[in-house]
Legacy VTK file of the C-alpha trace (Angstrom):
# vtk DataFile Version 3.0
C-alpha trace
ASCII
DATASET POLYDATA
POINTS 212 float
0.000 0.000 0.000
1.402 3.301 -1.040
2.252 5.560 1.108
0.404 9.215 0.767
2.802 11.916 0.560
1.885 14.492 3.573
1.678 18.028 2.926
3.933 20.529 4.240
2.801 21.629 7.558
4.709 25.079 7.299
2.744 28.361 6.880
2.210 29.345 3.066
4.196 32.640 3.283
7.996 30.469 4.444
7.429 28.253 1.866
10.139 28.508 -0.659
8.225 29.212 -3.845
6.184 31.373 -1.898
9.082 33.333 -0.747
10.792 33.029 -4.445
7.404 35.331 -5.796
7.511 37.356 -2.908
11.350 38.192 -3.881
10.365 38.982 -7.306
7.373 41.199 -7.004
9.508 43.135 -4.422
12.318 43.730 -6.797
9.776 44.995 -9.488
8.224 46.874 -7.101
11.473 48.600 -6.420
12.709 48.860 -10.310
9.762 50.758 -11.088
9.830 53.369 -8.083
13.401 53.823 -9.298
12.234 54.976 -12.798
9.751 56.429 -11.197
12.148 58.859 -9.273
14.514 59.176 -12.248
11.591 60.217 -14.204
10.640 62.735 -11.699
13.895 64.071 -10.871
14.696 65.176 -14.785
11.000 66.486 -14.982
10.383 68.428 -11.943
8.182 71.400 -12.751
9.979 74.008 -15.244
12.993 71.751 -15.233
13.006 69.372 -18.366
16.225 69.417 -19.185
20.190 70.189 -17.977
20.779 72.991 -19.923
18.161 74.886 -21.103
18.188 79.091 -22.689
15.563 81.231 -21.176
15.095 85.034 -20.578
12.254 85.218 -17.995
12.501 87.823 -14.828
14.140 86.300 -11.645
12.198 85.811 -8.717
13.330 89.040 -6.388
14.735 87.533 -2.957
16.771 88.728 -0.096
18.417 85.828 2.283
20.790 85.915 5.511
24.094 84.564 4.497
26.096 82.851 7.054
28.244 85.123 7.529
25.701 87.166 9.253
24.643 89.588 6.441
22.127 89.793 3.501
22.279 88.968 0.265
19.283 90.430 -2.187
18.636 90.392 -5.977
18.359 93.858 -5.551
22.035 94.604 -4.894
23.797 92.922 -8.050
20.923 94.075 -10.582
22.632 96.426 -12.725
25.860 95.765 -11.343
26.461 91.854 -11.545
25.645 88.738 -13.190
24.637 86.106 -10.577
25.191 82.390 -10.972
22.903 80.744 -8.128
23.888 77.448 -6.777
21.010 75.944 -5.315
21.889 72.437 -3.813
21.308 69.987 -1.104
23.598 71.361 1.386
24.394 69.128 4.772
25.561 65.315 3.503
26.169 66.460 0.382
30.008 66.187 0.113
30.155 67.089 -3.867
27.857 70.292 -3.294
30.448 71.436 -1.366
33.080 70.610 -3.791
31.797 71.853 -6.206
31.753 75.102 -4.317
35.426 75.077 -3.747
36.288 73.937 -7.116
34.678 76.640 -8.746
36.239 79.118 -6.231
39.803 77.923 -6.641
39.388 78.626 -10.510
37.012 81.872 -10.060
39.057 84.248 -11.850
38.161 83.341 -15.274
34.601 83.606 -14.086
35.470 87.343 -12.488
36.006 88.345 -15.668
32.577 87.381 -16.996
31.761 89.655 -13.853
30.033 86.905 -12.226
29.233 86.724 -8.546
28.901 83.355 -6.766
25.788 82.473 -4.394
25.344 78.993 -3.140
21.991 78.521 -1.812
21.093 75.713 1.084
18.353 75.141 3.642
19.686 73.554 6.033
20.232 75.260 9.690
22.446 78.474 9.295
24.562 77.051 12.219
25.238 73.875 10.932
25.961 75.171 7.617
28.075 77.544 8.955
30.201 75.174 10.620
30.301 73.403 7.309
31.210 76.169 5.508
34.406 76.451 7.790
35.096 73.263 7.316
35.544 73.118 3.512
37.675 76.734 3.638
34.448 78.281 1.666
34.717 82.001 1.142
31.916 82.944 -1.375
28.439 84.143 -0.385
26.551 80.844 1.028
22.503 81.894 1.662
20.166 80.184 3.896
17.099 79.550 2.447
14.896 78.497 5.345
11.593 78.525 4.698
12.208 77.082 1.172
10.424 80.100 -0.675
13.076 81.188 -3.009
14.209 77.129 -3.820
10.314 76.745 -4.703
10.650 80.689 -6.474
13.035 79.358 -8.793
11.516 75.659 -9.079
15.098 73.719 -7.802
12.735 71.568 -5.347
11.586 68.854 -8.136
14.966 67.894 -9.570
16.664 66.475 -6.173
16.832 63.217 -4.631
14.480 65.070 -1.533
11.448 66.006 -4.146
9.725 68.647 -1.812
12.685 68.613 1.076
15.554 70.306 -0.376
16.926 71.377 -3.702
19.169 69.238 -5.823
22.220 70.943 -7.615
20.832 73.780 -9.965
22.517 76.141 -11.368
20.695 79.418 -12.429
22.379 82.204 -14.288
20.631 85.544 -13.665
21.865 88.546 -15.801
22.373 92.010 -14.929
19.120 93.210 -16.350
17.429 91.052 -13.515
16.421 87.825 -16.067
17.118 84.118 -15.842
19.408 83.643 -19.266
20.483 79.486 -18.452
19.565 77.045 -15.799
21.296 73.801 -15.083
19.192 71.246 -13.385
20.841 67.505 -12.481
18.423 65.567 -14.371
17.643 61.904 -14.831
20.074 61.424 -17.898
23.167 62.736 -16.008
25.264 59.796 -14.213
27.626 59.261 -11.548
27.732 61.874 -8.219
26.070 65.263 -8.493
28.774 67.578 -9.910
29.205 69.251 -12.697
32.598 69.898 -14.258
33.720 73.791 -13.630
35.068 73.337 -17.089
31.530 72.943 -18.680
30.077 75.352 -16.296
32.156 77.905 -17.502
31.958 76.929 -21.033
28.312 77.358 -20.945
27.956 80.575 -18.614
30.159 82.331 -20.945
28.560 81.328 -23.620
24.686 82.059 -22.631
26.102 85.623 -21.034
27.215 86.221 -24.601
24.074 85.195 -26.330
22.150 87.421 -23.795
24.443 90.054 -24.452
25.759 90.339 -21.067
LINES 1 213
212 0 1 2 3 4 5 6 7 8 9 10 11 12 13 14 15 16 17 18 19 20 21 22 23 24 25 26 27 28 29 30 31 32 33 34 35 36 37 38 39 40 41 42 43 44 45 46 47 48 49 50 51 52 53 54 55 56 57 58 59 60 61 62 63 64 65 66 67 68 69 70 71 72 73 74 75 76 77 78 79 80 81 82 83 84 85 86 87 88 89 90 91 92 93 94 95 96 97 98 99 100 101 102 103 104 105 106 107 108 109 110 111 112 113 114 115 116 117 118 119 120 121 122 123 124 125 126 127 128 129 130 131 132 133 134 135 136 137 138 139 140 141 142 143 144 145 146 147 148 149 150 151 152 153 154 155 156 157 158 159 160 161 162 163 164 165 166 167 168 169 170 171 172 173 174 175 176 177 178 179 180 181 182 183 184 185 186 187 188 189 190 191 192 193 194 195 196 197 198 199 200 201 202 203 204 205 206 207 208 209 210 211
């Protein structure tokens, strides 16, 4: 008399096909949010693109720096191009050097009479121990309430959507206008920095086309 094979006694969810599916649908589950989030970071509001030409007014603002002073739209307008650097600030490492990379080779960019403002918000305190930290000199403004990040629409592109900006770049002419914005957008790879080399390439290049 043959025997009857008993059935396993163990709960559905440890058994090991069970467990194989569950293993699979998680993965997918997790692929898709990825391209999800790609898909949202390289198409956050205004930002479709890395590098794209506009000539729109710039949002007006006036921040506290860390340094204890203010820093307003108002003051280079006429005087100054600007290139804002909005980024994610605190555990960040390449925000920051990116910061001091473009410092050490600022004079080229002096001559485009360019004026550097990095743009976090994070804690003023904390950032300004940062700040120290890295040996930063230029004009770093504390954005905390988020209103001039969402002004300029830097809060979509970012690996925070809604939390904190990623690494924008906005170029804001003398006449007061956005002329070129940089957003780091799904297609770029590898950490978020941008080489000073092609920042410079295409500041001087849009300043030109703007005629300033």
């Amino acid at each position: 008399m043959k025997k009857k094979k008993l059935r396993s006694a163990r709960p559905w969810w440890r058994r090991r096909r069970t467990l194989q599916s569950l293993a699979l649908l998680t993965s997918t589950v997790v692929v898709v949010g990825l391209i999800v989030w790609l898909l949202a970071r390289g198409g956050g509001g205004g930002s479709s693109g890395p590098k794209q030409y506009l000539k729109e007014p710039a949002p007006p603002f006036t921040l506290p720096t860390i340094a204890g002073e203010q820093v307003s739209s108002a003051d280079h307008r006429g005087r100054h191009n600007v290139l804002m650097f909005f980024n994610e600030g605190l555990g960040c490492s390449p925000c920051f050097d990116q910061i001091v990379d473009l410092e050490k080779d600022w004079d080229r960019f002096k001559a485009l009479d360019l004026e550097l403002v990095s743009i976090m918000v994070d804690p003023k305190d904390q950032l300004a121990a940062e700040v120290r930290r890295y040996g930063i000199t230029s004009v770093v403004a504390v954005d905390a309430d988020k209103s001039v990040s969402e002004a300029y629409d830097v809060m979509g592109a970012s690996m925070h959507p809604g939390a904190k900006p990623g690494h924008s770049f906005v170029l804001v002419g003398k006449a007061g206008q956005i002329v070129w914005r940089r957003d780091w957008g799904f297609e770029d790879v590898g950490m978020m920095y941008s080489e000073v080399d092609e920042i410079y390439k295409s500041v001087s290049e849009w300043l030109e086309r703007a005629g300033g």
